[in-house]
C-alpha positions in Angstrom: -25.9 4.9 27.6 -27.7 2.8 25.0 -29.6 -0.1 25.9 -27.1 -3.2 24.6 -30.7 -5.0 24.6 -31.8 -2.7 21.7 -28.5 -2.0 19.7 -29.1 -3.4 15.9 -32.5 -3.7 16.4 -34.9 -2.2 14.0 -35.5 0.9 16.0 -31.9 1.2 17.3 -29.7 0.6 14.5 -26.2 -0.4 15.4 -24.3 3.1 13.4 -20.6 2.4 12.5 -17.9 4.5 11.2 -15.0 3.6 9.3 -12.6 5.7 8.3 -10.9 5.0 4.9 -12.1 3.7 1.8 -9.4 1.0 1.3 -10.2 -2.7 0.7 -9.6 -3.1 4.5 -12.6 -0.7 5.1 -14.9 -2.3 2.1 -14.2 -5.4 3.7 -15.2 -4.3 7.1 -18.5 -2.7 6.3 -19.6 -5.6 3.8 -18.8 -8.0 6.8 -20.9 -5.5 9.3 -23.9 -5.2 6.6 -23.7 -9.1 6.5 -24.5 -9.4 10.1 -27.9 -10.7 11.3 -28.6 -7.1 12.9 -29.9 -3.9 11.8 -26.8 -1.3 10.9 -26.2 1.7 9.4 -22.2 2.0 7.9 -20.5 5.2 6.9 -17.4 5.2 5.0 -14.8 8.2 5.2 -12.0 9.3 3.2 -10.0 12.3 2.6 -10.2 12.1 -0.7 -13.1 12.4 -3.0 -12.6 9.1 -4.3 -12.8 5.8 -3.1 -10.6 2.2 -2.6 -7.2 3.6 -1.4 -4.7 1.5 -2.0 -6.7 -0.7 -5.1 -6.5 2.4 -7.0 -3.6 4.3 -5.7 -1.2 1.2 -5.4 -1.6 -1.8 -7.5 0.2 -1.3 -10.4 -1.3 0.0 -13.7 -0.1 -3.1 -15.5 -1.9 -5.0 -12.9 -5.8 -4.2 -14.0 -6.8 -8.0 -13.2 -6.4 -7.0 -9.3 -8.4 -3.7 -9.6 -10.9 -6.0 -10.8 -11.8 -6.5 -7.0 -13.5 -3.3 -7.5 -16.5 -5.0 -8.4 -16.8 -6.3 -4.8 -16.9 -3.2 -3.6 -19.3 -1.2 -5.5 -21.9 -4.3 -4.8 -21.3 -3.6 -0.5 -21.4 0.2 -1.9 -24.6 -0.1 -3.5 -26.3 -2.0 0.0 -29.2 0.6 1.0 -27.7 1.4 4.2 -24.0 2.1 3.2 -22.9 5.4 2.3 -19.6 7.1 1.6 -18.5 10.4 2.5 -15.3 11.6 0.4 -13.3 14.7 0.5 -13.9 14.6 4.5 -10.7 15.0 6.5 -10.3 12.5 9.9 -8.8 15.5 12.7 -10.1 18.4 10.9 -13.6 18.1 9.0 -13.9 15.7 11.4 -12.5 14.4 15.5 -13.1 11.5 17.2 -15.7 13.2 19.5 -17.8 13.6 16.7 -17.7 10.3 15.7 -18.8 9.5 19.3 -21.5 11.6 19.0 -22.7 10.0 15.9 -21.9 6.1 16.0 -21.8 3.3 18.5 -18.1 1.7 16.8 -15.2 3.1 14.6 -13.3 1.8 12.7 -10.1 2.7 11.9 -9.2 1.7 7.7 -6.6 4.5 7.2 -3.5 2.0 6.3 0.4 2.9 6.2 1.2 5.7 4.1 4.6 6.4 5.1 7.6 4.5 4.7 11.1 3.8 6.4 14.0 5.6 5.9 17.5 3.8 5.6 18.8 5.3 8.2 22.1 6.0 6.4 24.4 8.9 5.0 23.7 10.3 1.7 19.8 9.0 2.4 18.8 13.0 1.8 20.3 13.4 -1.6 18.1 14.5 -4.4 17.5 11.2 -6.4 17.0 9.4 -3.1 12.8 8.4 -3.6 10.6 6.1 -1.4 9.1 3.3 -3.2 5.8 5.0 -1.7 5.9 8.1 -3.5 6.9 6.5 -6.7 4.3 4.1 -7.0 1.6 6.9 -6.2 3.2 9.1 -8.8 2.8 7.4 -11.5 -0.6 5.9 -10.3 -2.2 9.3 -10.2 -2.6 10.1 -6.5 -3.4 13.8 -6.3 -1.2 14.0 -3.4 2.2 13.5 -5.9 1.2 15.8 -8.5 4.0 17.4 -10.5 6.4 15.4 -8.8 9.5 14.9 -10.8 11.8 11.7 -10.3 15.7 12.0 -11.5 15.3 9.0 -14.4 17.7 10.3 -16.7 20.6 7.6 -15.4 21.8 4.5 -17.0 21.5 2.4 -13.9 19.6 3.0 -10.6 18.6 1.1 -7.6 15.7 -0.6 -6.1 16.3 -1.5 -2.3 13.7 -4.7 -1.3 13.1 -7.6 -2.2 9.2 -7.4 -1.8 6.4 -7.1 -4.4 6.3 -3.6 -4.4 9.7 -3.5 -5.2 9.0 -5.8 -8.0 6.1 -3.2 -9.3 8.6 -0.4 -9.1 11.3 -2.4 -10.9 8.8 -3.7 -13.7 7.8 -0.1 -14.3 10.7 0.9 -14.6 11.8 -1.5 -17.3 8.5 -2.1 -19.2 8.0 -0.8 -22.8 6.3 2.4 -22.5 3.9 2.0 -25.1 2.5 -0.8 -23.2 2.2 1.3 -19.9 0.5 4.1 -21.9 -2.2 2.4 -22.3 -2.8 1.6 -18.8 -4.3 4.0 -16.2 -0.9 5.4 -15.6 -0.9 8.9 -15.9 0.2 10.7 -18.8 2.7 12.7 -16.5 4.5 9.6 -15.6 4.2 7.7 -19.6 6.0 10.7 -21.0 8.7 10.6 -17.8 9.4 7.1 -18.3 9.3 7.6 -22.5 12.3 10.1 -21.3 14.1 8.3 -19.2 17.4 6.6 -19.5 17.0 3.6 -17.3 18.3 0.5 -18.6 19.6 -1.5 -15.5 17.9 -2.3 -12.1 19.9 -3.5 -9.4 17.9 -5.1 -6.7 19.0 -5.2 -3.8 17.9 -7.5 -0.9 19.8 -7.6 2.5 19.3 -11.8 3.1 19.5 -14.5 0.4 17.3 -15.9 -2.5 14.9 -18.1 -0.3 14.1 -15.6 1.8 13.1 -13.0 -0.9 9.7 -11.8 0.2 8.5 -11.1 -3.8 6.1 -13.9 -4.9 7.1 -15.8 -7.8 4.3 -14.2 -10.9 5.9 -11.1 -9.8 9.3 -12.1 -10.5 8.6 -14.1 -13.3 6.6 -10.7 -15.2 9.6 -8.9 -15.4 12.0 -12.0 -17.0 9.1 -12.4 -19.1 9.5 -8.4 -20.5 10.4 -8.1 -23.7 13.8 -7.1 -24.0 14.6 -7.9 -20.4 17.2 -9.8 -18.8 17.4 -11.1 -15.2 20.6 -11.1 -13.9 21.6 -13.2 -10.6 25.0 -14.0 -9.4 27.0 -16.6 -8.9 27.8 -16.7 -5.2 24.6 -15.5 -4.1 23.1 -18.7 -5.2 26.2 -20.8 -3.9 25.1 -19.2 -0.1 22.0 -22.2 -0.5 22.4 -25.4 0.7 20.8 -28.7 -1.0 19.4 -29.5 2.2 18.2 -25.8 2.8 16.0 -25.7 -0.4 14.4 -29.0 0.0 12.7 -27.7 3.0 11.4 -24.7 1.7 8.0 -23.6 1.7 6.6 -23.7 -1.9 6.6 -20.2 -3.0 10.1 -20.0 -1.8 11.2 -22.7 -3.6 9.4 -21.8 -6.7 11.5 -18.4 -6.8 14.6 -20.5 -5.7 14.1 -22.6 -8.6 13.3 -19.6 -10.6 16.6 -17.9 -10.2 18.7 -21.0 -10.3 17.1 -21.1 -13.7 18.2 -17.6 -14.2 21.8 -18.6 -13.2 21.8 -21.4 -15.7 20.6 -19.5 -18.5 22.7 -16.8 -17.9 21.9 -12.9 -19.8 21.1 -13.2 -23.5 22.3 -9.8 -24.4 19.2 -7.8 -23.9 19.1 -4.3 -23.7 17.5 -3.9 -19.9 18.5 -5.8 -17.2 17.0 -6.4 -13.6 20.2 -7.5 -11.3 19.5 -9.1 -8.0 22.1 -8.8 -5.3 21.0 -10.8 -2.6 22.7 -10.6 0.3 23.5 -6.8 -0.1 22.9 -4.3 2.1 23.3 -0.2 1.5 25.9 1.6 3.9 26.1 5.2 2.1 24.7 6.9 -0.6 27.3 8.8 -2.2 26.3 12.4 -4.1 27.8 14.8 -7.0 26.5 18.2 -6.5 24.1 17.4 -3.9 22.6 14.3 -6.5 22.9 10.7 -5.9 25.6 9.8 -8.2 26.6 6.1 -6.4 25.8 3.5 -3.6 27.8 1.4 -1.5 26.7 -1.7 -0.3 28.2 -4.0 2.2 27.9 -7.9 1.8 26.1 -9.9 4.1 26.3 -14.2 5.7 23.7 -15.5 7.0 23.6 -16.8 10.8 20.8 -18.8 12.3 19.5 -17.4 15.6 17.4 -18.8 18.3 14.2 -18.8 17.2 15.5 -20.7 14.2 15.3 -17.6 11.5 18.2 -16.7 9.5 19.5 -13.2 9.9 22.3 -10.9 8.1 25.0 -10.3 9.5 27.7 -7.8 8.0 30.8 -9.2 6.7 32.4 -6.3 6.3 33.1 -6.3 2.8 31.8 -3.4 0.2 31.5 -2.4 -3.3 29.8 0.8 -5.1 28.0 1.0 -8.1 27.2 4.1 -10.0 23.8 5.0 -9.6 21.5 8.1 -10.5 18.4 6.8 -8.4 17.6 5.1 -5.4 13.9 3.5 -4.4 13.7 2.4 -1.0 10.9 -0.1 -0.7 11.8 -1.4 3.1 8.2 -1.1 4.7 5.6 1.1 5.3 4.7 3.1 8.8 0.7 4.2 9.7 1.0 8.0 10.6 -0.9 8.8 14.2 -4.2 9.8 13.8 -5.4 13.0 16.7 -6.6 11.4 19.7 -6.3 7.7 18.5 -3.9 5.7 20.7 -0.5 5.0 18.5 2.4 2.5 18.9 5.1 4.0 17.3 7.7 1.3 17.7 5.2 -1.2 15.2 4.1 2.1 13.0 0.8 1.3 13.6 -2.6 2.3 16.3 -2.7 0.5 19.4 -4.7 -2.9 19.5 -4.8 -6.4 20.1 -6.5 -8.8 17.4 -8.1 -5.5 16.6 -9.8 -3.5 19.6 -7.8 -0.6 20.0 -5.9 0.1 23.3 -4.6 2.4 25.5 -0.8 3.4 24.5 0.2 3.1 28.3 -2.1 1.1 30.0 -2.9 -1.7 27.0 -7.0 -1.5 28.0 -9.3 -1.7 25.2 -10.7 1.8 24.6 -14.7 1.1 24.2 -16.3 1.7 20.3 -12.6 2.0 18.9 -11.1 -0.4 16.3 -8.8 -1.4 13.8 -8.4 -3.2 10.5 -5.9 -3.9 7.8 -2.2 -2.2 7.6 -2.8 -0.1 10.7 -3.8 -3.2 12.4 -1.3 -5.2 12.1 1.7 -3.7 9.8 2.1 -3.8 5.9 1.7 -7.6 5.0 0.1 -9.7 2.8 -2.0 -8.6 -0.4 -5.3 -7.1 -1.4 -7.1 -10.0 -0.6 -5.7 -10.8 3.2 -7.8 -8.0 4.1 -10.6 -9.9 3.8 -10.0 -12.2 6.3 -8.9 -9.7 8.9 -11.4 -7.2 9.0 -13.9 -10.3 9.4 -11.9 -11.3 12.3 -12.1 -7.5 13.7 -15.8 -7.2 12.8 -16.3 -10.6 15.0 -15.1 -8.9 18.1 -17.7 -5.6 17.1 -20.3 -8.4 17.7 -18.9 -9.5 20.4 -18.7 -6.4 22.2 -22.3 -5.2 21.5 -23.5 -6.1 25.2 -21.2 -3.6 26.3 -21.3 -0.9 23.5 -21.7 2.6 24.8 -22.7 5.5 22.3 -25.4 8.1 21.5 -29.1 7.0 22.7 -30.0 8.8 19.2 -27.4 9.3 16.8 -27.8 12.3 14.7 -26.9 12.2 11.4 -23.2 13.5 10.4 -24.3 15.0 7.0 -26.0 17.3 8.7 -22.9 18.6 10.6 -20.9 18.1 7.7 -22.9 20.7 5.6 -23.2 23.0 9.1 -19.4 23.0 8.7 -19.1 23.8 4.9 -17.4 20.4 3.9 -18.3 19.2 0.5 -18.4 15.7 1.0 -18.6 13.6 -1.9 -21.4 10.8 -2.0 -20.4 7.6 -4.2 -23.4 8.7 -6.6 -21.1 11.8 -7.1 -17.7 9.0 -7.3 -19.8 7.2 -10.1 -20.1 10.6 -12.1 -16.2 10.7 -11.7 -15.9 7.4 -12.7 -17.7 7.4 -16.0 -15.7 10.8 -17.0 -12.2 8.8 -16.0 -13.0 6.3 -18.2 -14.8 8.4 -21.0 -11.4 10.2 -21.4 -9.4 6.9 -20.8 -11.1 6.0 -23.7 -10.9 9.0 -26.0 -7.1 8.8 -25.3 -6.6 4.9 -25.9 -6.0 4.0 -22.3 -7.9 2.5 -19.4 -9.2 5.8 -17.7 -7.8 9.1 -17.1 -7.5 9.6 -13.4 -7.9 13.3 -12.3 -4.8 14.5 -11.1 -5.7 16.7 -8.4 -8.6 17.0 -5.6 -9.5 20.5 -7.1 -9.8 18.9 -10.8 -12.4 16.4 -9.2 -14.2 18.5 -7.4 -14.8 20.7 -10.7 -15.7 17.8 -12.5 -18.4 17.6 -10.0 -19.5 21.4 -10.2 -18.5 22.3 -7.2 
């Protein structure tokens, strides 16, 4: 047991894990490296290179965000951070050696699978996750190869959420201009092939409570060549009454597509539809393809609590589709041995200290921040806030911390066990070369595609 008197002292340095490089896990070790104690921070990921979702899922037309990089390689470049990449949490790696090696752990790893629909027809080729889509074409080595069915007219985009809107906008953006993103080349020439011309979106309740914020939906009316379509009698399902008490970024996007409705399409080639108060009942197939949807219309009803909810009216309609993108949520995947609450889709915890599945006791030196935390909301930024509030309780729990009177140091038994972990010196060599031949191609970077490529890079 170590003394709590000496923990984060000079000669017992409090020794944290995270695991995941995301802006949740930046976040949390800049806040822990902040503290007015001595500690030593390790950073794990699976994959040789770091910042998870900043890389992997912010849109390629959105290089203003990734600019939050900067943050990161400052807490990165902090004498007493390192990162280990290419090291795999339940096999490189289990949580008993992390005991062995570090008072706390924190867990970083977000949501990286998403929810199904949960209807017929959902197993068709040309039925996609938003997920996989998004990491596609934003280079994750994980998706390479993958091939999308974007040779249709019209396809559909289920969601009315921000990631929704990137997949839309992507979808619809001139090509030329998304080739000189960090997009991958793969997915340019896909899109350069593809036949889309029309969007529907489809959201399940009505326009003021469309979860998208209104930049993203005013980016894709603001595409060249790009109308946005919204219909008549979803906008009649508002009252006057209804949008003057709106929050402000609902009525913003209110106001926004009443605009929309007034204007009305000006001919353009593309279109993004919104059909508000739609939800999908089947997805129909033609030789085991999507080849249609049906969706049923919704009202709204006001329950208890005071929230509006949809209820099924009964009535359908089917548009021909080739494609469908289901952007509905995101679930965290169990992690070995970490408690996991698989109704939320995310690890066990309150405000952040992991608990027991069946007994809801915090389980000592274990916690958790960002997605896996507390579910897929909010956006880079709202990290932030909540792994500071997670690192609070660390401090708070250092009287009682239990852990190694000595931890050893897990490179060691990283290179015992043959594991080439990646050090961000090594990620910075990666880094030039992305951006070397980004630039020798006219784009932003050129992401590796694969975890073998990088590793090559690297000589190893």
């Amino acid at each position: 047991m170590t003394s709590s008197q000496t923990v984060g002292s000079a000669d017992n340095p409090l020794h944290v894990a995270i695991i995941g490089s995301g802006p949740s896990g930046f976040y949390a070790a800049d806040a822990l490296l902040k503290a007015d104690l001595e500690t030593r921070v390790d950073v794990f990921d699976r994959l040789p290179v770091p910042f998870g979702l900043v890389r992997y899922g912010v849109a390629p037309d959105h290089q203003n965000i990734k600019a939050v990089i900067k943050a990161y390689e400052k807490t990165a470049a902090h004498p007493d951070f390192r990162f280990f990449g290419n090291v795999n949490f339940g096999s490189d790696l289990r949580l008993d050696d992390l005991r062995n090696h570090y008072h706390q752990i924190v867990f970083a790893v977000g949501c990286e699978s998403d929810r199904s629909l949960g209807i017929p027809g959902e197993d068709l080729e040309g039925s996609y996750s938003a997920t996989e889509f998004v990491a596609w074409y934003n280079g994750h080595p994980d998706y390479a190869g993958r091939q999308f069915e974007l040779g249709h007219t019209r396809v559909a985009v289920i969601g009315v959420g921000n990631v929704a809107m990137d997949v839309t906008r992507v979808l619809l953006k001139d090509r030329d201009a998304l080739a000189a993103t960090d997009m991958t080349d793969e997915a340019v020439a896909a899109l350069r092939q593809a036949g889309v011309r029309e969007v529907l979106v489809l959201g399940r309740r009505g326009p003021a409570q469309a979860a998208f914020s209104p930049k993203e939906i005013k980016e894709i009316a603001e595409l060249d060549g790009v109308d946005v379509i919204v219909r008549q009698q979803d906008m009649d399902s508002l009252a006057l009454d209804e949008i003057e008490q709106l929050e402000r970024d609902a009525r913003k996007n209110v106001d926004f597509l009443l605009d929309r409705l007034a204007e009305g399409p000006s001919g353009a080639d593309r279109q993004a539809q919104l059909l508000f108060l739609a939800s999908p009942r089947e997805l129909i197939g033609t030789d085991g393809k999507v080849s249609a949807i049906v969706i049923e219309r919704n009202r709204l009803e006001t329950d208890e609590s005071g929230r509006q909810r949809a209820v099924a009216t009964g009535e359908t309609e089917t548009f021909d589709v080739g494609a469908v993108f289901r952007s509905i949520g995101y679930n965290g995947i169990p992690l070995p041995d970490v408690p996991f609450n698989d109704a939320w889709g995310i690890i066990s915890n309150v405000d952040g200290r992991v608990t027991d599945a069946e007994s809801g006791d915090a389980v000592p030196g274990l916690y958790a921040v960002g997605w896996i935390k507390r579910g897929p909301s909010g956006l880079v930024g709202t990290n932030k806030a909540d792994s500071n509030a997670t690192v609070q309780l660390m401090l708070e729990d250092l009287p009682t911390i239990a852990g190694p009177e000595q931890p050893g140091d897990i490179a060691a038994l990283l290179a015992d066990r043959g594991v080439q972990a990646v050090s961000f010196d090594d990620w910075k060599q990666l880094d030039q070369q992305e951006l070397d031949n980004g630039q020798a191609a006219g784009k932003v970077r050129r992401k590796f595609a694969t975890v073998a490529e990088m590793m090559a890079a690297l000589g190893r």
